[in-house]
C-alpha positions in Angstrom: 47.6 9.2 -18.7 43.7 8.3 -18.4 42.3 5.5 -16.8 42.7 3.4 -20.0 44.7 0.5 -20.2 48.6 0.6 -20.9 49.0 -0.6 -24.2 52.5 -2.8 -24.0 54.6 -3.7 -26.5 57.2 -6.6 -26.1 60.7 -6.5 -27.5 62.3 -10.0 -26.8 59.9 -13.1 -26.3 62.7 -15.7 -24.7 62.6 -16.4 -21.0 62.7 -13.0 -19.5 60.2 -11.9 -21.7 57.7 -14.8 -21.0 57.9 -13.6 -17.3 56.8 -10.1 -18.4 54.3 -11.8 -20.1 52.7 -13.7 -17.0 53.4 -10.8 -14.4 51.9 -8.3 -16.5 48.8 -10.5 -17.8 48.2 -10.6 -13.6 47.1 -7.0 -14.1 44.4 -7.0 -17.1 42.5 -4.2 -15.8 45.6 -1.9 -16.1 47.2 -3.0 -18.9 47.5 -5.2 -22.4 49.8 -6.9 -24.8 49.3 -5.2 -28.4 52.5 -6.4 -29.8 55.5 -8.8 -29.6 58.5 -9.2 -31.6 61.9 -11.2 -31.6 64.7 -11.7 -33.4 63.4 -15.1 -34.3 59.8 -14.1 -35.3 58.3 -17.9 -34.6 59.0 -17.7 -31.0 57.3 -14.4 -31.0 54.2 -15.6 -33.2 54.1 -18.7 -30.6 53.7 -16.0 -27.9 51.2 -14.0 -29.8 49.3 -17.2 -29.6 49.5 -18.3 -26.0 48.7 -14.9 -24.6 46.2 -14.0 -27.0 48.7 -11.1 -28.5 46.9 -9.1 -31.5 50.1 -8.5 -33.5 53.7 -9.9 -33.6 56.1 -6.7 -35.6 58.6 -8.0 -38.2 61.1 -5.6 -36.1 61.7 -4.2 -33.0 61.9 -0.5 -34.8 58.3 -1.4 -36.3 56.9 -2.2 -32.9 58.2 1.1 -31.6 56.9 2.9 -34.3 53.6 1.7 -33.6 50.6 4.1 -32.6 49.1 1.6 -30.7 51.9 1.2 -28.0 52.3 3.2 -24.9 55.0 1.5 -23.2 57.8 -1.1 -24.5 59.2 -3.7 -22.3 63.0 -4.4 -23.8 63.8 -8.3 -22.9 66.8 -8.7 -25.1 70.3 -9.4 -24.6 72.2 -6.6 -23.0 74.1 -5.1 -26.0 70.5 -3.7 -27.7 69.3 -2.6 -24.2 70.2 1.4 -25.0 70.1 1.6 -28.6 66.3 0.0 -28.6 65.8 2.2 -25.0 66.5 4.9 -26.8 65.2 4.9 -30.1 61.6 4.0 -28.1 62.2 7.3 -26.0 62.3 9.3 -29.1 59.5 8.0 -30.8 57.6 8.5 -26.9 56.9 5.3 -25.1 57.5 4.7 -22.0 60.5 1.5 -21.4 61.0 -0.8 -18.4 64.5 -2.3 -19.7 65.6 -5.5 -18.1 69.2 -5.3 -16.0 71.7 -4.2 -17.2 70.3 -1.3 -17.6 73.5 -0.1 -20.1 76.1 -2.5 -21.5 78.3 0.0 -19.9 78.4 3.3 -18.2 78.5 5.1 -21.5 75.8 3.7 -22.4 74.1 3.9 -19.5 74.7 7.7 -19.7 73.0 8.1 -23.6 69.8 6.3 -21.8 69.8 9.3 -19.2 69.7 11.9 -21.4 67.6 10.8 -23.1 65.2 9.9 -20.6 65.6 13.7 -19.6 65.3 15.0 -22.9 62.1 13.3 -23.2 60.3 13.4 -20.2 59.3 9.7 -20.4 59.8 7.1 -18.0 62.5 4.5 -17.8 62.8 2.0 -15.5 64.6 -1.0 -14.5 63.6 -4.1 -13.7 65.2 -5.3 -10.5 63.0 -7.6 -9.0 65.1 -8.1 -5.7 63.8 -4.4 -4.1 60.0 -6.0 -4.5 60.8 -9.1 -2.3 58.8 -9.3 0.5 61.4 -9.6 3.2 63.4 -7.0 1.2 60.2 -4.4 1.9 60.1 -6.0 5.5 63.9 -4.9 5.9 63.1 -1.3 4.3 60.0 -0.4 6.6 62.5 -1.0 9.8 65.1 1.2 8.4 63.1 3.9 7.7 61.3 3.8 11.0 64.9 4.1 12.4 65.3 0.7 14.0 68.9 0.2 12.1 70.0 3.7 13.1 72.7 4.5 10.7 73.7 2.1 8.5 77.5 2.6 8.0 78.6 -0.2 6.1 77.1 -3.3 4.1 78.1 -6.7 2.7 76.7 -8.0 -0.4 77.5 -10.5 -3.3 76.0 -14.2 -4.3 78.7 -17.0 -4.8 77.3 -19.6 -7.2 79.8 -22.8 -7.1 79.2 -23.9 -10.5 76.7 -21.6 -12.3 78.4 -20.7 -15.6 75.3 -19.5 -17.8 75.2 -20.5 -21.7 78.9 -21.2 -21.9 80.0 -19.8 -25.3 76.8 -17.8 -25.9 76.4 -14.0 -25.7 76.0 -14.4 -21.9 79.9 -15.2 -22.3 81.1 -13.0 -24.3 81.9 -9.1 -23.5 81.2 -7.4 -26.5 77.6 -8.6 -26.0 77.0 -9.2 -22.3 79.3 -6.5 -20.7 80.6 -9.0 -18.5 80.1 -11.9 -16.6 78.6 -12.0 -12.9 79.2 -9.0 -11.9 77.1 -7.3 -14.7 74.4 -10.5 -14.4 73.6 -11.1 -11.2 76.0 -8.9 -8.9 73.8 -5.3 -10.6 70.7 -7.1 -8.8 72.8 -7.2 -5.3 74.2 -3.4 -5.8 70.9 -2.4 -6.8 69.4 -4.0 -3.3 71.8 -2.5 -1.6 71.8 0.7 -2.6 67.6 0.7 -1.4 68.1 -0.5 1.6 71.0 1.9 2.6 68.9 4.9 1.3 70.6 5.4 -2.2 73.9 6.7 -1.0 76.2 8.4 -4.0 79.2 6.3 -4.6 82.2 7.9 -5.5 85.3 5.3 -5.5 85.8 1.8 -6.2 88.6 -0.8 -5.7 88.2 -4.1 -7.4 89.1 -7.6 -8.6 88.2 -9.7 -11.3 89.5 -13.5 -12.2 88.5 -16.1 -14.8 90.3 -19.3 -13.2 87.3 -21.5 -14.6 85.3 -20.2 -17.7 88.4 -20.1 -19.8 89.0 -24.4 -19.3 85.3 -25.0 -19.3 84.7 -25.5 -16.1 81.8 -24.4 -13.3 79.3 -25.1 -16.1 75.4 -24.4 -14.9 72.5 -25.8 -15.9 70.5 -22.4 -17.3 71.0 -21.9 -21.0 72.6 -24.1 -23.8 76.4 -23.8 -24.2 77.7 -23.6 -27.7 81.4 -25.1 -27.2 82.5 -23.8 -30.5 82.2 -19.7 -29.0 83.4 -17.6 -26.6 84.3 -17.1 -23.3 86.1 -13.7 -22.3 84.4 -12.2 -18.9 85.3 -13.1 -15.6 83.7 -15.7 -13.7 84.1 -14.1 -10.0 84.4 -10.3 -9.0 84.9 -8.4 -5.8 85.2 -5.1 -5.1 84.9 -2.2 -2.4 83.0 1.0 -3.4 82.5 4.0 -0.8 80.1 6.3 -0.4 80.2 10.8 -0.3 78.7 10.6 3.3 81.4 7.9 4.5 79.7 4.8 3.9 81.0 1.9 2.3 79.5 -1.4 0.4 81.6 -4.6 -0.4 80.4 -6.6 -3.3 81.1 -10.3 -3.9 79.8 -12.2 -6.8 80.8 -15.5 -8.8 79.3 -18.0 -11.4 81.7 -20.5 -9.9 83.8 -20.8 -7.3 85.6 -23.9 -4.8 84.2 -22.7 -1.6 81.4 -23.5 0.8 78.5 -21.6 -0.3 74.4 -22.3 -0.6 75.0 -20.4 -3.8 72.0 -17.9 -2.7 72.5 -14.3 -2.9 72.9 -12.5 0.5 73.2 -8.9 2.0 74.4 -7.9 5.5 73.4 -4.6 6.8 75.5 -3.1 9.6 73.7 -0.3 11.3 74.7 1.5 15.0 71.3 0.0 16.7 70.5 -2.8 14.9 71.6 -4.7 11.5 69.7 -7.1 9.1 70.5 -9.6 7.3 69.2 -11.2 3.9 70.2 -15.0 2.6 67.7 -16.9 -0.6 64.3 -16.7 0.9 65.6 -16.0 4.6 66.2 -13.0 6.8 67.2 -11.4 10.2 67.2 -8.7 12.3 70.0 -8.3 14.8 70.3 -6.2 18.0 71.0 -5.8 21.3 68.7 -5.6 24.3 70.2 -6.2 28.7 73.4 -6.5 27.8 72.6 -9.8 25.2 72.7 -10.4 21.1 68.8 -10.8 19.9 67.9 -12.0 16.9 64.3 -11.3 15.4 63.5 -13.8 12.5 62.0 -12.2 9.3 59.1 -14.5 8.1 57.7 -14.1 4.0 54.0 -14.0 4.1 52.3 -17.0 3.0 49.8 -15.5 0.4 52.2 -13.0 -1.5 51.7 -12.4 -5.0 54.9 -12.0 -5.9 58.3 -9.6 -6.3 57.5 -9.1 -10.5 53.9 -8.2 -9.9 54.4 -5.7 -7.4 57.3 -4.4 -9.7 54.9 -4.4 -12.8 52.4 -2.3 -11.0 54.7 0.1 -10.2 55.8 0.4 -13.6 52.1 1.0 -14.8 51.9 3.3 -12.0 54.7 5.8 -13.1 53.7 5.7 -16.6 50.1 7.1 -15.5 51.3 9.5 -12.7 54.6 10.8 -14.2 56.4 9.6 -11.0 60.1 8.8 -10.8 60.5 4.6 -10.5 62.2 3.5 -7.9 64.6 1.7 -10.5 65.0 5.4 -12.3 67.5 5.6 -15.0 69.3 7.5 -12.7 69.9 3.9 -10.7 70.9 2.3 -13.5 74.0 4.6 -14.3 74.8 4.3 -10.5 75.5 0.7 -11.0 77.0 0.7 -14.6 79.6 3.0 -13.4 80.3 1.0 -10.3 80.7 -2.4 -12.7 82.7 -0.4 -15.4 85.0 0.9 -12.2 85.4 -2.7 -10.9 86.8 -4.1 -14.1 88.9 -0.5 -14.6 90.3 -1.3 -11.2 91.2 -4.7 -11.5 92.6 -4.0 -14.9 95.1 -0.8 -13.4 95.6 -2.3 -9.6 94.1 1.2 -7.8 91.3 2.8 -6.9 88.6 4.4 -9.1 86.7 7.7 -8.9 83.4 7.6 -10.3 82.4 9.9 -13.2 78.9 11.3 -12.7 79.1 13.9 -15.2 76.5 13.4 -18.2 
């Protein structure tokens, strides 16, 4: 594309899509709102107001439709993620899909194709790679101070952290799943980056629901409806290995009885050196004579920010034609490792991962 501005249209005005909103309105020379639509069209006409938005589309397949879009962003629960990916591909945007990319692996794969078929771009939006400390981490490794990095340890225990009890969040045929489709894809998805995109080919997994089912573990984000549904797990872990030998082990709950900050963490074990990454905190380990050393990571005090960083990027692929770092080829990685977990747990062995398209 020229130098002209990426015209964006928004699918989904509710939280996530009020972030898109302010990180991409951070970068008003690249790009600008032309449209926003929602299921409930007053929320997006409220938008349309606050950010100065030209039009608000009756329906998402109008927006797409529209000649004036370049690129759609899809905030929206996880279930219309592909169908409104896809249907945007065909009619030649560009789409940065929030996570889950798929609402499973099948899903996941129609995205793909179509992606290829297409030629367009697709990414998605996984903050967590655009962290400061994150990039910190990813400069060492790939100057070689890790050496190789043979194994890693991932996962974010929330104590009691239950989202929207009842809601879609809860319930399968919407969500997919519970935390290990919500916030466990952003630790694989880190992982994965800092490791150097290994290809995973087996899993072994758990899940449990020992709390959602009696209402318990409830969390403050989102307003439970008590008279819905609550049929995903509330705590997953899981073992997935690598082609070259490597391995990752994955730990994620909404709630669980155990002594936890409740921040998401990632330990990378590496033959020179390892790292380690905890909230807004982070490490380097080594050793130097004969001792243990410990380098502290330290976050820049002027950043501006994981989401704008990852919104540039976007623009940037949608004018060059490069592959995102989130390609659509990530997101299939991690919806076949989730859908493998919860195969897993349901048969009691391990599961090989099917790549084919």
């Amino acid at each position: 594309m020229s130098n002209k501005k990426i015209r964006i249209g928004l699918i989904g005005a509710g939280n996530i899509g009020n972030v898109h909103l302010q990180e991409f309105g951070k970068l008003k020379d690249e790009c600008e709102f032309v449209a926003v639509t929602d299921t409930f069209l007053p929320l997006a006409e409220q938008r349309a107001q606050q950010y100065g938005i030209p039009a608000v589309s009756p329906s998402p397949e109008e927006l797409i439709r529209r000649e004036d879009v370049d690129a759609v962003i899809v905030a929206v629960p996880n279930q219309a993620h592909a169908p409104l990916t896809i249907l945007a591909l065909e009619h030649g945007k560009h789409v940065l899909v929030e996570k889950p990319m798929g609402l499973n692996s099948e899903a996941a794969k129609e995205i793909v194709r179509a992606q290829k078929r297409t030629g367009k771009t697709v990414m998605v939006a996984h903050q967590m790679r655009w962290e400061p400390l994150s990039l910190q981490v990813k400069e060492q490794i790939d100057r070689g101070e890790l050496g190789n990095i043979y194994t890693a340890k991932t996962g974010w225990y929330r104590r009691k952290g239950i989202p929207g009890w009842g809601t879609w969040f809860t319930q399968h045929g919407q969500s997919g799943g519970g935390p290990l489709i919500d916030i466990g894809v952003h630790m694989l998805d880190l992982a994965f980056f800092l490791m150097g995109e290994p290809k995973p080919v087996s899993v072994y997994g758990s899940t449990y629901a020992e709390f959602g089912p009696r209402k318990k573990g409830i969390g403050s984000w989102g307003k439970p409806d008590w008279n819905g549904v609550y049929d995903v797990e509330d705590l997953a872990t899981a073992i997935i290995k690598m082609d070259n030998g490597t391995s990752l082990t994955l730990e994620v709950s909404w709630a669980v009885h155990m002594d936890t900050d409740s921040s998401p963490f990632l330990h990378l074990m590496g033959s020179d050196g390892g790292a380690v990454l905890r909230g807004n905190e982070g490490k380097f380990l080594t050793e130097r004579f004969d001792q243990t050393v410990d380098v502290p990571l330290t976050s820049p005090t002027e950043d501006e920010g994981a989401r704008v960083r990852l919104s540039r990027h976007f623009l940037e692929c949608v004018r060059t034609g490069k592959t995102p770092w989130t390609s659509a080829e990530t997101g299939l990685r991690s919806n076949l490792i989730i859908d493998a977990i919860y195969e897993s747990s349901r048969n009691g062995g391990e599961v090989k991962l099917d790549w084919s398209l």
